[in-house]
C-alpha positions as CSV (number, residue, x, y, z in Angstrom):
1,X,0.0,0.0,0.0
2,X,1.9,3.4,-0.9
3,X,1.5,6.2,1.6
4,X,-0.7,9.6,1.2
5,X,1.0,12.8,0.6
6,X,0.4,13.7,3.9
7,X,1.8,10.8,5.1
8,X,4.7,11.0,3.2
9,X,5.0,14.7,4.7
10,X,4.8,13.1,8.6
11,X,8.0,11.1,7.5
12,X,9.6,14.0,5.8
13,X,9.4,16.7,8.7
14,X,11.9,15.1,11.1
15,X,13.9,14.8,8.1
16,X,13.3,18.5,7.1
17,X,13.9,19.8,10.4
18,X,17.5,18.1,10.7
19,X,18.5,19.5,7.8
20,X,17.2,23.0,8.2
21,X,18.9,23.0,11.5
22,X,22.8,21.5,9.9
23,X,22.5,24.0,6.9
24,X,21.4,26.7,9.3
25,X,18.6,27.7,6.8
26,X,15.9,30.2,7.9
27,X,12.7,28.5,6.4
28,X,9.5,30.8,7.8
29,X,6.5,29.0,9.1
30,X,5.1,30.4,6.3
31,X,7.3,28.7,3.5
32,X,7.4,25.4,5.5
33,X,4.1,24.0,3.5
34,X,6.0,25.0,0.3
35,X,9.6,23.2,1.0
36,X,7.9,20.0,2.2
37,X,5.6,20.0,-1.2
38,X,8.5,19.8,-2.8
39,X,10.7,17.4,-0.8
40,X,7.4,14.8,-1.3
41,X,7.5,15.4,-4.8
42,X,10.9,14.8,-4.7
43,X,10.1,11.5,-2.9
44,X,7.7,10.7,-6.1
45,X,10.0,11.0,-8.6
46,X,12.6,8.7,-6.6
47,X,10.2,6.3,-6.2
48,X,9.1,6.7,-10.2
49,X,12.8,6.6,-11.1
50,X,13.4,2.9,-8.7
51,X,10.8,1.3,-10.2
52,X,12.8,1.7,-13.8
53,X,13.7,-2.0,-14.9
54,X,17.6,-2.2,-14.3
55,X,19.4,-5.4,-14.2
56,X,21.3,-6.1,-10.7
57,X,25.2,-5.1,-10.7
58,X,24.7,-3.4,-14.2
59,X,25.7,0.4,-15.1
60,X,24.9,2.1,-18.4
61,X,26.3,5.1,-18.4
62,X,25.5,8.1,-20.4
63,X,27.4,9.9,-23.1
64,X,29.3,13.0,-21.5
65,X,28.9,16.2,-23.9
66,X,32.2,17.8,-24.6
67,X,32.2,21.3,-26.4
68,X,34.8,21.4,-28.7
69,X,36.7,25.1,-28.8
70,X,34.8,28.1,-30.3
71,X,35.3,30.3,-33.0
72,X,35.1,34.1,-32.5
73,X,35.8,34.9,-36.0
């Protein structure tokens, strides 16, 4: 059974709370609703992304871009 939003939010506020306090970040009461929307939509997309079909001790990894040297002509 997956949890609620809210009850993704109940796990996330201890969470929330250390970090606040070990990045000494000023988050208002006010913006608190807002940063813990996003840290649960955070949590969605993680559990999206672990539910991708990867084979056990595997690694693909992607092509790294590297810009070749520009011409200011």
């Amino acid at each position: 059974m997956q949890k609620t939003d809210e009850q993704k939010a109940n796990d996330l506020a201890p969470l929330m709370d250390a970090m606040v306090a070990q990045q000494g970040l000023a988050v208002r009461d006010e913006w608190r609703a807002g940063v813990m929307t996003h840290l649960v939509n955070a949590v969605k997309m993680a559990e999206f992304l672990e539910q991708a079909p990867v084979e056990t001790n595997t690694i693909e990894l992607a092509c790294v871009f590297t810009p070749g040297e520009v011409d200011h002509d």
